[in-house]
C-alpha positions, -999 to +999 in steps of 0.1 A: +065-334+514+026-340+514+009-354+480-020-367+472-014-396+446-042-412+427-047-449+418-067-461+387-097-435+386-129-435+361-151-411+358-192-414+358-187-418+323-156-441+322-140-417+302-104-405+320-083-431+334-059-420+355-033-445+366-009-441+400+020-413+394+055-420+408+068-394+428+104-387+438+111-370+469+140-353+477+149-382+497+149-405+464+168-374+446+198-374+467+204-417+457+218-397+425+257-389+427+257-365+399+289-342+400+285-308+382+308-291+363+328-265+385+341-243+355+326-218+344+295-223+319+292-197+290+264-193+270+264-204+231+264-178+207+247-150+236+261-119+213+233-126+186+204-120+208+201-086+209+176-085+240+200-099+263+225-071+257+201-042+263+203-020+295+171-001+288+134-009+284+140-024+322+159-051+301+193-042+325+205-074+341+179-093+328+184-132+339+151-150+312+148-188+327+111-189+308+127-209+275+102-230+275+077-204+269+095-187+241+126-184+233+145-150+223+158-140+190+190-142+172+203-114+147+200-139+118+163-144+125+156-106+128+174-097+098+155-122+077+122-106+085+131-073+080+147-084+046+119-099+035+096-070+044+116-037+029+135-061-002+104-091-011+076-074-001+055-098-022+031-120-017+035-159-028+016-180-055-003-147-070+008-153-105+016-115-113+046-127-134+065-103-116+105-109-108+096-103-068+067-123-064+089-155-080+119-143-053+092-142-025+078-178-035+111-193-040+124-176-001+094-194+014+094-223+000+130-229+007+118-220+043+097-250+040+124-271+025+148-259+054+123-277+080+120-304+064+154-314+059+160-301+095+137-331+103+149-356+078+113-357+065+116-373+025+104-339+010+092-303+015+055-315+004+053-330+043+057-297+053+028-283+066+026-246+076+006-233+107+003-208+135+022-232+157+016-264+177-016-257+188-031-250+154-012-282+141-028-304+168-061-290+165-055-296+125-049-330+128-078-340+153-104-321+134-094-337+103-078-366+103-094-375+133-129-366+124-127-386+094-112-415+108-124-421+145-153-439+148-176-445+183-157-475+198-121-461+190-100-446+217-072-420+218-044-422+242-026-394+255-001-398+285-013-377+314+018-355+307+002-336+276-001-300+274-040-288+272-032-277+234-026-317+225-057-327+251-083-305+247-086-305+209-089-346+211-112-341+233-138-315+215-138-343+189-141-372+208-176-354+222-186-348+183-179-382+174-205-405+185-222-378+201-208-383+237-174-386+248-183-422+264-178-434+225-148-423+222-128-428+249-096-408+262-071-438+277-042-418+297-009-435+300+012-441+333+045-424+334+075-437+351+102-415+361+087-389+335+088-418+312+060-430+294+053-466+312+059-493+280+039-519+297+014-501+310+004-487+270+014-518+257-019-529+279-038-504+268-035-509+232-037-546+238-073-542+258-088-508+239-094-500+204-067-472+200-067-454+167-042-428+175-015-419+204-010-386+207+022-377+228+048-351+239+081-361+227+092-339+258+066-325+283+076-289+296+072-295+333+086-331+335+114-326+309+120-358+302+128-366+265+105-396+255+120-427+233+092-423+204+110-443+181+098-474+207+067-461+217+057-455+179+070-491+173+051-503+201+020-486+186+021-496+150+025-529+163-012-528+172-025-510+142-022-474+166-010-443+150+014-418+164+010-378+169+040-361+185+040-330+201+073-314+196+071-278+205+098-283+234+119-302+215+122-290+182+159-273+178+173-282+210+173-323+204+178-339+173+146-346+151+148-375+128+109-385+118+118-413+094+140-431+120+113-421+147+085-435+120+060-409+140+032-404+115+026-370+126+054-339+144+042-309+152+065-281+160+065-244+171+082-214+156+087-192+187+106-220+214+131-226+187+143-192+184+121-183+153+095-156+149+058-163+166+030-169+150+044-194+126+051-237+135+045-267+111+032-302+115+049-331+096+026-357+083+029-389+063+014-377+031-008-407+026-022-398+057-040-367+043-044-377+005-081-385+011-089-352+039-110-321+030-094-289+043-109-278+078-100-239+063-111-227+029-105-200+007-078-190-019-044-209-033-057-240-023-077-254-052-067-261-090-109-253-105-136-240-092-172-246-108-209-243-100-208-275-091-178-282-069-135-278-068-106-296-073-082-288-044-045-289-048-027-315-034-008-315+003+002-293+020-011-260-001-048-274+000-046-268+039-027-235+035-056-211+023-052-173+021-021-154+025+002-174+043+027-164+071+052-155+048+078-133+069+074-162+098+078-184+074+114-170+063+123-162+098+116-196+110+139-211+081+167-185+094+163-199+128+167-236+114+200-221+100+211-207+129+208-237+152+227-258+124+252-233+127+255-237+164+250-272+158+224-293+179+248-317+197+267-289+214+232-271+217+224-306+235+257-305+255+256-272+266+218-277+282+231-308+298+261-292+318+240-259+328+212-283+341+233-301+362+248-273+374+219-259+385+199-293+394+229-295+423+226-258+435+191-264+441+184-297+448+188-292+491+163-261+488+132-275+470+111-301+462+115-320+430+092-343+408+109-373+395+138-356+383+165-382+371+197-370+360+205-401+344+178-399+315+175-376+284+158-347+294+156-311+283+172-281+306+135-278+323+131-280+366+100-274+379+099-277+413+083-262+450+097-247+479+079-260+514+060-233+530+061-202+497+033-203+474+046-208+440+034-174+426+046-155+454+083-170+442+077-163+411+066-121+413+096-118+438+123-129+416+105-108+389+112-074+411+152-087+403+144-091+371+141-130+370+121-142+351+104-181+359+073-190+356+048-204+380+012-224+377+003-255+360+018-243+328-009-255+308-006-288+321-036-291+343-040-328+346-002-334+353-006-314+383-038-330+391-024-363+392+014-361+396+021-333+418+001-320+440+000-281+435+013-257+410+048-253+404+076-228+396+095-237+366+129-225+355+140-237+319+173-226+302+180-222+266+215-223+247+225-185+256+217-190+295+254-191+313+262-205+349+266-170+362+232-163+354+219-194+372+239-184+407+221-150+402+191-171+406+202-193+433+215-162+455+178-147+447+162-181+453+181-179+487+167-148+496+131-148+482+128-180+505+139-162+536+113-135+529+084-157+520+089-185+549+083-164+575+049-145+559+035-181+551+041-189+592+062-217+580+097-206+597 
């Protein structure tokens, strides 16, 4: 395997560093003596998703390895937003003294109350509803962050993040200050898919960080990171802690008081909830003091010539009609997974990745891929010779369905690997017979594509 591996870069404007990425060949990978389980695999609870069972809309065999895109449906979750539309048609907080508008309110605020206990946050009022992760972590930078980060402050963000946690830091780094330079954008090293301790433990030491904001799991390494010790680590040196959780959320446990993260954000549609609907947990103190970025009704107390009173946290960041059918759908999925329960949720990914991980691990080429650590049922990975895409639309025509790119991880790629890659990632109702579907396809797609690359 060829790849170009970078060490400590700075741009014309010393704003990016990017520090040297570890890389694990297949040569390191086969050090591992990891035995997989030889029985057969079933999927949890695979009856309650009613796509998986269909034979027409060219759903027929369908074998979906894109879980960490979205995630598919259960019954439960379907049901509930259907109830709610043709039962509690009503909107929320309207004060029309009616019977159904009280039963609407109460639905989805127990919605809210569901996610926060599915968290262990201390109440519902932490709970804040949004469009998903991106809106959460675009909330948080241009609020938070544009009240609180001043020209000589710096944000850290391993290089792992997904462009919805980097990009929004950095719009408001470039308003702050006026130039980026001000406001500087650290990036941490990782190790093993592990955020390097030592190395941000220099970085907080030598820069004036104001907030870390990091993936509690990236969705191309995979790797579950220890955020209870980084946000420790952190705090230690006055640093606060944003965690993206939209690959996490509802197939690991969540605990945000024993993590002490001062921000979560999570997504509706990877934990088997409807789209369009995710929530950010937040330390209320943290946004006692913030004016709304979005304004408009159900978030104020008075209104006058002269000015408002807003409501208190979350509702004075909820204006206008909320998401209220997500909203209930999203607490049916939080009832689902509790009724599967997340350590056999956990322990179900675990076995079906290794399983997999040791069907493939002679064919391709993988990226620091330790069996040994925490990780999520996510393997992205390369084939010598077949271009990534090509794999990809070939296993489509079986109805396969991977994904292939950067995922919205450009500077991963950038750094760590050193091309796109093609990404299979497995959810609770994936089985072991689909994944030797996809190996026996994987076998085949690679004799087809070899040859028409001229790499034989």
């Amino acid at each position: 395997m060829t790849c170009i591996t970078n060490s400590l870069k700075v741009d014309n404007k010393n704003n990016l560093l990017f520090l040297t990425p570890l890389i694990a060949t297949k040569e390191v990978l086969k050090t591992h003596t990891v035995h997989h389980p030889v029985e057969k695999i079933d999927g949890l609870a695979r009856d309650q998703f009613k796509i998986l069972n269909r034979n027409d809309h060219g759903l027929k065999d369908l074998v979906y390895l894109n879980n960490a895109t979205t995630t598919h449906k259960p019954e439960i979750v379907l049901e509930a937003v259907y109830d709610y539309y043709t039962t509690h048609n009503f909107s929320v907080y309207r004060g029309s003294g009616t019977h159904h508008d009280q039963i609407s309110t109460s639905i989805y605020e127990n919605a809210r109350k569901k996610i926060a206990d599915f968290v262990n946050a201390l109440d519902s009022t932490e709970i804040l509803f949004t469009s998903g992760v991106t809106e959460s972590l675009n909330f948080v930078s241009n609020t938070w962050g544009l009240k609180y980060l001043k020209r000589d402050d710096v944000v850290l963000l391993p290089f792992s993040e997904h462009n919805s946690n980097l990009l929004p830091w950095r719009n408001i780094c470039e308003k702050v200050g006026c130039t980026i330079e001000h406001v500087k954008v650290s990036v941490c090293l990782l190790k093993n898919g592990k955020v390097d301790l030592e190395d941000l433990r220099h970085l907080l030491e030598s820069r004036k960080a104001k907030i870390l904001c990091c993936g509690h799991s990236s969705n191309v390494v995979g790797v579950v990171q220890d955020l209870k010790t980084i946000t420790k680590l952190a705090h230690q040196y006055g640093c606060y802690v944003l965690a993206d959780a939209a690959q996490t959320v509802g197939k690991v446990k969540i605990d945000v008081q024993d993590m002490d993260v001062d921000f979560l954000a999570g997504s509706g549609h990877k934990m088997y909830g409807p789209t369009g609907i995710g929530f950010l947990y937040f330390k209320k103190h943290l946004l006692e003091d913030l004016e709304p970025q979005k304004t408009g009704g159900g978030i104020v107390k008075e209104v006058t010539f002269e000015g408002c009173e807003y409501l208190d946290a979350p509702y004075r960041f909820e204006a206008g009609t909320p998401p209220i059918a997500q909203a209930i759908g999203l607490g049916a999925a939080v009832d689902f997974i509790n009724s599967v329960g997340i350590d056999k949720i956990q322990g179900h990914s675990k076995k079906l990745l290794l399983y997999l991980y040791e069907k493939v691990k002679d064919m391709v080429t993988l990226y620091n891929f330790d069996p040994k650590l925490e990780r999520l049922p996510i393997l992205a990975f390369n084939v010598e010779g077949v271009d990534p895409f090509d794999l990809c639309s070939l296993l489509a025509t079986k109805n396969i369905i991977t994904r292939a790119g950067k995922h919205c991880a450009n500077i991963l790629h950038k750094t760590y690997y050193c091309t796109n890659t093609i990404r299979v990632s497995l959810a609770m109702y994936n089985n072991s017979r689909e994944i030797d579907i996809f190996v026996d396809a994987l076998k085949d797609a690679i004799k087809t594509l070899k040859p028409l690359n001229g790499a034989i």
